[in-house]
Phi, psi and omega in degrees: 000180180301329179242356174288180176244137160269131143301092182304267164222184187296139154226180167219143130353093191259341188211176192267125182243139188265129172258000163206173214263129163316353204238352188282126183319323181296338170301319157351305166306333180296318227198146161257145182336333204249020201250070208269000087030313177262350171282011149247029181262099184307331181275358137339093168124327198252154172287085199289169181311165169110302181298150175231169203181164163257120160274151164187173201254107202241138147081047214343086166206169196247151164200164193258138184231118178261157202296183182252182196022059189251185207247107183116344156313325191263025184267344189226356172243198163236153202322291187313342206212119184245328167305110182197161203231136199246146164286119186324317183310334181267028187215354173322149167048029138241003161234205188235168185256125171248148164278000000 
């Protein structure tokens, strides 16, 4: 229907992919504002080897929703919420498809 999710398949990471720019207000989401120590962390945003997920298909588009409690979550989601829907487009040619 208009609001389920299909899950199509598995896929992981073989290399890293940045899905927004370090310098961009959504690292925010990541971190806090008073944290300065992380406002020079080049790994904001980007998606590390490794990671596993589901593509699957919501609102008909595809987008990658990664598993919960993996090691490396928090350079791209926000603490409280792990659950997030990534645009397929930005993870093209970086990962492998598991059967």
């Amino acid at each position: 229907m208009l609001f389920s999710e299909e899950k199509l398949y598995r896929v992981e990471f073989i290399k890293p992919c940045r899905i927004y720019e370090s310098h961009s207000l959504l690292r925010f989401r990541n971190s806090s504002i008073l944290d300065v120590n992380n406002l020079g962390s080049k790994q904001h945003g980007v998606i590390p080897e490794g990671i596993k997920g589901w593509v699957i298909k919501k609102w008909s588009k595809l987008y990658f929703s990664p598993d919960e409690n993996q090691e490396g979550l928090e350079f791209f989601t926000p603490p409280e919420q792990p659950h997030i829907l990534i645009p397929f487009k930005k993870i093209e040619n970086h990962y492998k498809r598991l059967e």
